[in-house]
C-alpha positions in Angstrom: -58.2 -2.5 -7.2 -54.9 -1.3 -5.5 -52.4 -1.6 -7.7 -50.1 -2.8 -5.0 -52.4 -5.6 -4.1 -52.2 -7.5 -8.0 -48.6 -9.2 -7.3 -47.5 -12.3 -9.3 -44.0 -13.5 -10.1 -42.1 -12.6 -13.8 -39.4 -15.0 -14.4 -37.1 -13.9 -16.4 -35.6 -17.7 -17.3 -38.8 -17.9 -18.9 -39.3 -14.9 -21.4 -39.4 -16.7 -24.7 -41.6 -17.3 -27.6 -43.0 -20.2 -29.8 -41.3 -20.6 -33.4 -43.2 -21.5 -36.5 -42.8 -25.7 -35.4 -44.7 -24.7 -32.3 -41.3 -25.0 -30.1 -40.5 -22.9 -27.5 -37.8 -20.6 -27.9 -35.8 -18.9 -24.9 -35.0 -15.7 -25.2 -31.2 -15.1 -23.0 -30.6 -12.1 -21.1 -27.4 -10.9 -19.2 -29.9 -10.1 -15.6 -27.6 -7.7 -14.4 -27.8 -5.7 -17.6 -31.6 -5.9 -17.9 -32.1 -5.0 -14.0 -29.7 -2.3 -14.1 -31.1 -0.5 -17.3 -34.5 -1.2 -15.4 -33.0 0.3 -12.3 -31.7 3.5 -14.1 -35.3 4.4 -15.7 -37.1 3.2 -12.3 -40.4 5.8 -11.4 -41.1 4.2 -9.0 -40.3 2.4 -5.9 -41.8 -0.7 -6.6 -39.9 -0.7 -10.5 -36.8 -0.3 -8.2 -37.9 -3.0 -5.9 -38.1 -5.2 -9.1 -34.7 -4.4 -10.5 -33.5 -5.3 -7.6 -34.7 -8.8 -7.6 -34.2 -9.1 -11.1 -30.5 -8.4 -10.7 -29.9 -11.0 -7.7 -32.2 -13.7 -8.3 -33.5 -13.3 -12.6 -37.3 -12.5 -11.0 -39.0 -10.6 -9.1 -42.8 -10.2 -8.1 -44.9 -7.6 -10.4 -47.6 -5.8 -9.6 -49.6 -2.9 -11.7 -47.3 -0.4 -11.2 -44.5 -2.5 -12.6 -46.2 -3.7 -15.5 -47.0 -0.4 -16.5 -43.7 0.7 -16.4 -42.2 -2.3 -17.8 -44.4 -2.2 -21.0 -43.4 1.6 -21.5 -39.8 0.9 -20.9 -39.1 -2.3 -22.7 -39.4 -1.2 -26.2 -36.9 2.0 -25.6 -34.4 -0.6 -24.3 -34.8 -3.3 -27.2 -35.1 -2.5 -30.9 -36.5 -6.0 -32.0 -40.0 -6.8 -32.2 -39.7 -10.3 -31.0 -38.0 -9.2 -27.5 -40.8 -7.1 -26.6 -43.9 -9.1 -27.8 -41.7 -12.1 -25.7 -41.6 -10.0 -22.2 -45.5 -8.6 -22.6 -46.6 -12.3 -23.5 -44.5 -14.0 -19.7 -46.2 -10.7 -18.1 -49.5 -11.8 -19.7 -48.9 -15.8 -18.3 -47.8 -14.1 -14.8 -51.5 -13.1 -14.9 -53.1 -16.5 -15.0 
């Protein structure tokens, strides 16, 4: 499959996780941070596509390419388990 062709939409108002009552928990970012730190480790167009709408709107569409990159990227930008496991769980629910 093209790798350009599998697009669906991240939401970055909705990265989060469920706590031990079953609740779901929000995780906050500052969008212009996260899009700008994806923006400065962007390889490729596509990533840089995505920051872009990250930083304007807090989502952007994801495709292959940018779900690669994200899951390399995200856990040299954020030290704590729970952000990362957060982001690759809403890019696992883009999916369905």
């Amino acid at each position: 499959m093209n790798k350009k062709n599998n697009k669906r939409m991240f939401d970055l108002k909705e990265v989060g996780f469920r706590n031990l009552d079953d609740q779901f928990v929000a995780i906050t970012f500052d969008q212009k941070d996260f899009a700008n730190a994806l923006f400065n480790n962007a390889q490729s167009i596509d990533m840089d596509d995505f920051a872009r709408s990250i930083y304007q709107n807090g989502k952007g569409e994801i495709n292959d390419q940018v779900e690669m990159e994200l899951l390399n990227l995200v856990p040299t930008l954020y030290s704590s388990y729970r952000i990362v496991a957060a982001i690759r769980e809403s890019i696992e629910r883009s999916k369905k």
